[in-house]
C-alpha positions as a Python dict, from the first residue, in 0.01 Angstrom:
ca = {
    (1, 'X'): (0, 0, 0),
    (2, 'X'): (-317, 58, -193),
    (3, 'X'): (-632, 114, 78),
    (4, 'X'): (-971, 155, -31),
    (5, 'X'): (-1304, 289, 165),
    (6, 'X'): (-1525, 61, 129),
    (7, 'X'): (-1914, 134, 211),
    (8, 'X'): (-2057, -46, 520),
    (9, 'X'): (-1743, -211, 549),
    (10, 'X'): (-1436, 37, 584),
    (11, 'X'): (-1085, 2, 535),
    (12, 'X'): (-986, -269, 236),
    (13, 'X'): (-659, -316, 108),
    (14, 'X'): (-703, -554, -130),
    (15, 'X'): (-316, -657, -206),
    (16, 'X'): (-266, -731, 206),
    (17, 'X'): (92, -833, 366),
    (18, 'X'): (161, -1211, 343),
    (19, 'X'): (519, -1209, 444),
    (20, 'X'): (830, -959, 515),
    (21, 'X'): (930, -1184, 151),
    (22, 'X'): (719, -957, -40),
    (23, 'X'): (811, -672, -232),
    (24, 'X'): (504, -443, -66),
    (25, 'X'): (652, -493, 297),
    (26, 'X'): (1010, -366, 187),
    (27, 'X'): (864, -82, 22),
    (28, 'X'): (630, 45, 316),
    (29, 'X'): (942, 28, 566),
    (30, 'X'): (1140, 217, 315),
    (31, 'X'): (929, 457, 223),
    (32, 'X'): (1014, 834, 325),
    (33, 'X'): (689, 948, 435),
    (34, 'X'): (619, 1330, 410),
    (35, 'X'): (301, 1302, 613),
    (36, 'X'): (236, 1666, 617),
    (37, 'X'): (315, 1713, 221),
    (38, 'X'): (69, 1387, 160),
    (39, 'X'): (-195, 1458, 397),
    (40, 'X'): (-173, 1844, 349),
    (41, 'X'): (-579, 1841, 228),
    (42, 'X'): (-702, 1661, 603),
    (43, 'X'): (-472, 1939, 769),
    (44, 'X'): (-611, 2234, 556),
    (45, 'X'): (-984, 2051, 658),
    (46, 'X'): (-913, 2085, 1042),
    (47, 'X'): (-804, 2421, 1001),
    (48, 'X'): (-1086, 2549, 781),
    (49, 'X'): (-1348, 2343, 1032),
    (50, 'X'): (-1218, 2497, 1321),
    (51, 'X'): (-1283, 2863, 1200),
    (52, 'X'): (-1637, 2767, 1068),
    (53, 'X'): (-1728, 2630, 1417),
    (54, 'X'): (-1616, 2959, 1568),
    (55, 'X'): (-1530, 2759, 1903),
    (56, 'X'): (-1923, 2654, 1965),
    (57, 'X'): (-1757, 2243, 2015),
    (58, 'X'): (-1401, 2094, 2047),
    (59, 'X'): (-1301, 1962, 1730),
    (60, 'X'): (-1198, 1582, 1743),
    (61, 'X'): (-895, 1467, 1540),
    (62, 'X'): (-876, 1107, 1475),
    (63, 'X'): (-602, 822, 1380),
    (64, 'X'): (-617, 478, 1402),
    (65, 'X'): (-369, 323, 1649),
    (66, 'X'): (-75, 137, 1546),
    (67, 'X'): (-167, -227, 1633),
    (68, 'X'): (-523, -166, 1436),
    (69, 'X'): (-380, -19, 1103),
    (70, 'X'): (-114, -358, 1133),
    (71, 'X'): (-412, -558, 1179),
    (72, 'X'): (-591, -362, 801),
    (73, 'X'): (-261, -403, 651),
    (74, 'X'): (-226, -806, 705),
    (75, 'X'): (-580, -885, 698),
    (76, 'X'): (-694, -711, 427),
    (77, 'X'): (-951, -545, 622),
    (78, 'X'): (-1185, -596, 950),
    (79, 'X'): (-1145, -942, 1112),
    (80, 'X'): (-1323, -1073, 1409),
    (81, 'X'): (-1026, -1330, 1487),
    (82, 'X'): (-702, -1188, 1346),
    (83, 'X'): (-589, -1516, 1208),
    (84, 'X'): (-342, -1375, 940),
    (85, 'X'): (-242, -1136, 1193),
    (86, 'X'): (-178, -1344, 1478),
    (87, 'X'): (21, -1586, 1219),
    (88, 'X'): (224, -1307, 1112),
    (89, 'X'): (325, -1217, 1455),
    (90, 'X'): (417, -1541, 1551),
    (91, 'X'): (599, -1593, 1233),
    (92, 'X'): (767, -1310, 1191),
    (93, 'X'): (821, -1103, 1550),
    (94, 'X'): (1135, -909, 1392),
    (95, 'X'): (916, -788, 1140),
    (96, 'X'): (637, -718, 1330),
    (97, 'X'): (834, -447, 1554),
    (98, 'X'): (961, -294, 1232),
    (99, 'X'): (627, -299, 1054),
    (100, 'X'): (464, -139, 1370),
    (101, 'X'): (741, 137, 1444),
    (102, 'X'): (697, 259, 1109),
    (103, 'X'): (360, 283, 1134),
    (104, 'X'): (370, 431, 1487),
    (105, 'X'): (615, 735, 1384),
    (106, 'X'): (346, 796, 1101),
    (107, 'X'): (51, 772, 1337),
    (108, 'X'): (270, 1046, 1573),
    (109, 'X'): (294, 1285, 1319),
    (110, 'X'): (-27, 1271, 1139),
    (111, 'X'): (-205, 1344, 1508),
    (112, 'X'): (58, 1609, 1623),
    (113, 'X'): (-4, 1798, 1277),
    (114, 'X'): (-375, 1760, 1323),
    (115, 'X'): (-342, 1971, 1649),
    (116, 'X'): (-112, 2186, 1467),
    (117, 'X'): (-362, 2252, 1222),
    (118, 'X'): (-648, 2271, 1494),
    (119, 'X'): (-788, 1951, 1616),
    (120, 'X'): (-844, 2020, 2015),
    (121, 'X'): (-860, 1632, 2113),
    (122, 'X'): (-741, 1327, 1966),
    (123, 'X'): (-896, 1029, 1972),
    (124, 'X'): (-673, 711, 1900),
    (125, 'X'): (-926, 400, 1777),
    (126, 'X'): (-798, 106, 1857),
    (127, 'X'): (-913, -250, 1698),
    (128, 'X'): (-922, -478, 2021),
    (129, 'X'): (-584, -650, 1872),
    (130, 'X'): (-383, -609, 2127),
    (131, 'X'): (-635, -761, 2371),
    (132, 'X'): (-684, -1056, 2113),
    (133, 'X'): (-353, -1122, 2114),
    (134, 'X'): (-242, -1044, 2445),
    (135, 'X'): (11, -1325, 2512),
    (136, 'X'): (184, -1264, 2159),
    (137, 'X'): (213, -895, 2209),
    (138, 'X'): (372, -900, 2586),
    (139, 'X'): (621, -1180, 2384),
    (140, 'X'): (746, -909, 2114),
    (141, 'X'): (688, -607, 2399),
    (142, 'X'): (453, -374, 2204),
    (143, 'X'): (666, -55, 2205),
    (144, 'X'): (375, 137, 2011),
    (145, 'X'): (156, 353, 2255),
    (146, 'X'): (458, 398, 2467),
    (147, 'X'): (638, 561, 2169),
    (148, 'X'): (348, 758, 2078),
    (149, 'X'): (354, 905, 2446),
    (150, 'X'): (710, 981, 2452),
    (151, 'X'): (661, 1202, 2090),
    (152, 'X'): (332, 1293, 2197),
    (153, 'X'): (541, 1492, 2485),
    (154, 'X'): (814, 1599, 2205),
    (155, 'X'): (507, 1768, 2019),
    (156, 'X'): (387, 1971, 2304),
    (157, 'X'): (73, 1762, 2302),
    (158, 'X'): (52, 1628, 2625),
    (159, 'X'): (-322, 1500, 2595),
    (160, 'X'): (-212, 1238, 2390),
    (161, 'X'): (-34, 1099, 2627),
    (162, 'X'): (-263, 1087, 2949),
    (163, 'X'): (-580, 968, 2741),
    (164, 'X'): (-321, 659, 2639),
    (165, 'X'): (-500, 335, 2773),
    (166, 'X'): (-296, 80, 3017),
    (167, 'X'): (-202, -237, 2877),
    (168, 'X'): (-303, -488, 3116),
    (169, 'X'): (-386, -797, 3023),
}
């Protein structure tokens, strides 16, 4: 999927999922990503931050959680209400797991090759989704974070795991 930067806005993707129908959503779930081959540049980044701060602060890597980049991908962007992507849950709950396991498994390795490359914390931003649509999520059991702890673990990077939030709702 195409995602732009947009100033004083963030994240746009300007063709955003509609349905599991469309073309797009077949590709991203088939897609073989090589996240350390495609995001070699941020890796090379940490690493060549790291050494210029000589250890005077911890250097903070960063990924968006799964549920948030879902949210970018079906809204198009930032939404205060997450009408498409409430809809899309409720429409298609199948999906939805796929479409967020794919995206979690990405998330896992892009922050365990971040501390690879020397990022000493994480920090996982999440979107408020899953509090927005609390009752929907507990209906399709959001696998996500747990999964992310489990590989986090796998990864030898523990941190991940304990700074996880609870999902009480």
């Amino acid at each position: 999927m195409t995602v732009e930067m947009v100033d004083k806005k963030g994240p746009h993707f300007p063709e955003p999922l509609r349905s599991p129908e469309e073309e797009q959503y077949s590709r991203v779930l088939d897609k073989s990503v090589d996240v350390a081959a495609e995001l070699d540049y941020v890796y090379k980044a940490i690493t060549l931050t790291r050494k210029k701060l000589q250890g005077r602060v911890p250097l903070i890597g960063f990924c968006g959680a799964p549920w948030t980049l879902f949210c970018y991908m079906v809204e198009g962007g930032g939404s205060k209400f997450f009408v498409e992507s409430k809809k899309w849950i409720y429409l298609y709950p199948k999906e939805t797991k796929a479409l967020l396991q794919k995206i979690t498994e990405v998330c896992v390795e892009y922050l365990a090759l971040q501390v690879q490359a020397g990022a000493q914390v994480s920090n996982l931003a999440r979107n408020g989704m899953d509090t927005a649509v609390c009752g929907l999520t507990l209906s399709i059991d959001d696998p996500s974070l747990r999964f992310m702890g489990r590989r986090a673990v796998t990864f030898n990077f523990q941190g991940l795991q304990r700074a996880l939030p609870s999902r009480n709702c």
